[in-house]
C-alpha positions, 0 to 999 in steps of 0.5 A: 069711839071714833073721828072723822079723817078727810070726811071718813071716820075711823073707829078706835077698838077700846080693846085689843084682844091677845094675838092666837098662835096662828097670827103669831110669825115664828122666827123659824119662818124669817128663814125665807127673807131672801125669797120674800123680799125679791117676790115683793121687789118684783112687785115694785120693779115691776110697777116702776118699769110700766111707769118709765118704759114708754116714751108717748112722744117718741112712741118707742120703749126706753131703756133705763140704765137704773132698772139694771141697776135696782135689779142689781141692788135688790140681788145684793141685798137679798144675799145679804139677808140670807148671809148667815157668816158660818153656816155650820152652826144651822141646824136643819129647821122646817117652817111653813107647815113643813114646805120649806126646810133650811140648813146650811147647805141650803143657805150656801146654794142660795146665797151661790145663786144669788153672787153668780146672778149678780156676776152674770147681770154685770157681764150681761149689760153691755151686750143687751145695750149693744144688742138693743134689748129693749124692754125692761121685762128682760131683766124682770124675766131674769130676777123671777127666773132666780127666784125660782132657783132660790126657792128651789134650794129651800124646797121640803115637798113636791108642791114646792118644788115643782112651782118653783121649777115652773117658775123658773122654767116659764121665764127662761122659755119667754127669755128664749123667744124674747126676740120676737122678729127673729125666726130661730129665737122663737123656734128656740122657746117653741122647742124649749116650752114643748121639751119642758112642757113634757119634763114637766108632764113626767115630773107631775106622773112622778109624784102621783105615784109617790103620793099614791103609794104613801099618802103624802109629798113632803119630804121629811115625812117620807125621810121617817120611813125607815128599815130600822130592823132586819131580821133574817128568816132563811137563807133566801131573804130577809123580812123588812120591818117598819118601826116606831113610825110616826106618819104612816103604818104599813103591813109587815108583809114582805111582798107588801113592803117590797111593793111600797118600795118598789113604787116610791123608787119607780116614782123618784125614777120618774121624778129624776127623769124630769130633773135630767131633761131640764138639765140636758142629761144624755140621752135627753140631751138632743134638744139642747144644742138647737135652743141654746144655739138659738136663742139670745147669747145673753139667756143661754148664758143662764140656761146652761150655766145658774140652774145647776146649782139649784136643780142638783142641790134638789137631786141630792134632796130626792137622793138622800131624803126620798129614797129611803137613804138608798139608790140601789134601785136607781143606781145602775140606770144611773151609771147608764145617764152617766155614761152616756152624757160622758160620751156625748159631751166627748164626742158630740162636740168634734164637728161643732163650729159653734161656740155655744154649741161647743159649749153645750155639749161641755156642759153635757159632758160636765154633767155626766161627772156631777152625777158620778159623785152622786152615786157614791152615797157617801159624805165625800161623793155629796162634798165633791159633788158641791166643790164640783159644781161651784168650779165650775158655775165659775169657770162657765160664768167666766167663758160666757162673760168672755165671749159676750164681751168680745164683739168682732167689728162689722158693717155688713154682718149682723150675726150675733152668734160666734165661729170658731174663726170669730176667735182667731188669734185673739192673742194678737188682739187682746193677750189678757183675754186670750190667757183668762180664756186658755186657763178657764178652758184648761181648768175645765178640761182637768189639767193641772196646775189648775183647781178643776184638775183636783175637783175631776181628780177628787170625783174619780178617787172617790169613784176608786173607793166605792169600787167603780173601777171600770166606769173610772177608767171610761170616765179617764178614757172620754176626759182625754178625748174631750180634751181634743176640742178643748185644746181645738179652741186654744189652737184658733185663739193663738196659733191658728195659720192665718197672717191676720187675726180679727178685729175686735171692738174696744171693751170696757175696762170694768167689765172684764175685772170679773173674768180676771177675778175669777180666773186668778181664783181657778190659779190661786185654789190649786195653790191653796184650795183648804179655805174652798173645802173648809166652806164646802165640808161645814155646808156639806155636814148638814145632810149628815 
């Protein structure tokens, strides 16, 4: 049965057979709406930037303040759709064939990601119009780079993530080189495309190692081999046992199962490695200052500032899901990463005259404190870890907007990147920036009254109480020197010994609420931070 449409006939089944369970979506798979409707948005920002970008009769791109704009509402609604009001009524739920895992942590990072990406866009836009970016790909670049961020956090195998790491990586290594008559952004997304190519290399042997030793990469199935039973058989050991082991059988030998662990562990190592060259955890910190420094203001804004989030959330995953609930293997190498990166970002920025570079080697250092949560294994250390990161994702969002707000008045120059003495007494000029700047820098640093001295100061009690008496104490010790730069900087912003401070353009009024905002947030915590914690300590229940 049928008729004719425009000249086409289109055939009416008489009967429609009942859908298999296969072509039915389970309402456990609408868990993904956030990241669905942003790849599809993609599609249609896309589309429409090709139709609108070029002018035929002035023969150059356009720029269109409404791509900005849509990007900004696709961001805001693709939160809305992953908002969930209180988190601690999810459990955790598998769905796409086991590939992706929600909870409610999981929820709590994505939509994170998704506010801090809507923050840094607005804060971002002036200096783009300034800076002349003009090419709608810019903005593309960055909603495909926070994709991959958001799938990260929903993650449950190593196929998943490590398409979503690449996803985000290969966006920030073109952000990085976006600047195609400019020599050192292009040695930037050169140095940043061969260090990630190479994390990315490692990550890849981690994984075969792990798949080679137990036969599968998703989390959930390496989760379910546990030691349920240990039975001593003589004063030198014990033999380990696997039991009521649904996926996998493996001899109860000791020196097999001490094998197996052995592998899996020496793979997540591996793994780890990869995740710690992403994120510039010392030693592998030396390609950083150079790309960072290099590179538009505007993307080492997202480099160093938006992939925490996400990539520590998968650290924790690896940690608590695909160690065998333990990192006693990794635990000492681990004290090693932290060390280091606490010395490098104390002392690796004293002879820096650059800001960004100044702040790279914070992030380092900051870094280094996140790590020392992990290592505690324990429901405080994973809930100090998440309140740690959150400051200070805010506080880096708050400096970043700051300095790309702050534009010196020129003719001659056209250097974009910033001095120390590009800041000097900023007081005389704009005193509401000088005091957002002083107190982000200060909460940073860990001083009271402010909500980044109780975050350090809950990650060294909780260091205290799992016995890590000697690294505290190192930990104190390389917090007071990094204090130094920090307070080098309050010094050039307000009392530095010229007569006259420098000239800045005017700022727009709008654009520096979101700094205000936040800066009054880092006050009003250390005040009453219970409503912070409350959010932190429901997200943080699902791992547990």
């Amino acid at each position: 049965m049928g008729f004719l449409i425009l000249g086409f006939r289109v055939r009416i089944p008489m009967y429609s057979p009942p859908m298999t369970s296969s072509q039915i979506v389970k309402i456990a798979d609408l868990h993904l709406f956030e990241e669905i409707f942003l790849g599809i948005s993609l599609l249609y920002l896309i589309t429409y930037g090709s139709l609108i970008s070029f002018s035929l009769r002035h023969n150059h791109p356009l720029f269109n303040k409404s791509f900005l704009s849509l990007v900004l509402l696709v961001l805001f609604l693709a939160g809305y759709l992953s908002f969930k009001g209180d988190y601690s009524c999810y459990n955790r739920s598998l769905s796409f064939s086991d590939t992706v895992s929600v909870d409610s942590l999981s929820y709590v990072a994505k939509n994170s990601v998704t506010m801090f990406s809507v923050l840094s866009l607005i804060l971002i836009k002036e200096y783009i119009f300034v800076n002349k970016i003009n090419n709608f790909e810019y903005f593309a670049l960055l909603l495909f780079a926070i994709l991959g961020l958001v799938l990260l956090c929903s993650c449950n195998d190593f196929i998943t993530m490590f398409l979503s790491l690449e996803l985000q990586s290969l966006s920030f290594y073109t952000l990085a080189a976006l600047k195609k008559r400019s020599s050192y952004s292009i040695e930037s997304g050169l140095k940043y495309f061969v260090v990630g190519s190479f994390a990315s290399g490692i990550f890849l042997f981690g994984v075969s190692l792990v798949y080679g030793t137990v036969g599968s990469i998703n989390f959930t199935e390496i989760s379910e081999l546990k030691f349920s039973d240990v039975v001593c058989m003589n004063k030198y050991g014990a033999h380990i046992v696997l039991e009521n082991n649904p996926v996998f059988y493996f001899s109860h030998d000791l020196f097999i199962q001490n094998t197996i662990v052995n592998s899996v562990n020496v793979g997540i190592f591996f793994i780890f490695i990869s995740l710690f060259i992403k994120i510039s955890i010392a030693p592998f910190h030396l390609w950083s200052p150079d790309v960072y420094e290099n590179a538009p203001t505007s993307s080492s804004f997202f480099f160093i500032v938006l992939p925490k989030l996400s990539l520590f959330f998968v650290i924790v995953k690896l940690s608590y899901f695909c160690s065998f609930g333990s990192l006693v293997f990794l635990k000492e190498l681990l004290f090693v990463f932290i060390l280091f990166s606490i010395f490098f970002g104390a002392f690796g920025g004293f002879e820096q005259r650059k800001v960004k570079s100044l702040l790279v080697y914070s992030s380092i250092s900051h870094s280094g404190y996140l790590l020392l949560c992990l290592v505690s294994e324990s429901f405080e250390g994973l809930f100090a870890l998440f309140s740690y990161l959150f400051v200070y994702t805010g506080s880096g969002i708050c400096l970043w907007g700051i300095l790309l707000l702050l534009r010196l008045k020129r003719t001659n120059d056209v250097k974009t990147n910033k001095d120390l003495s590009d800041l000097v007494l900023l007081i005389k000029s704009n005193k509401v920036l000088f005091y957002i700047f002083s107190s982000v820098l200060f909460s940073l640093a860990g001083l009271p009254p402010l909500f980044g001295f109780l975050v350090k100061l809950n990650v060294l009690l909780i260091t205290v109480q799992n016995s890590g008496f000697l690294i505290a104490c190192v930990s104190i010790f390389f917090s007071v020197v990094s204090l130094f730069y920090y307070i080098r900087i309050i010094k050039v912003l307000g009392f530095e010994s010229v007569i006259v401070g420098k000239l800045y353009e005017p700022i727009n009024t709008n654009s520096i609420l979101i700094p205000i905002l936040i800066s009054f947030i880092i006050l009003y915590l250390f005040v009453n931070p219970s409503l912070f914690y409350l959010m932190v300590y429901r997200a943080c229940l699902s791992f547990f």
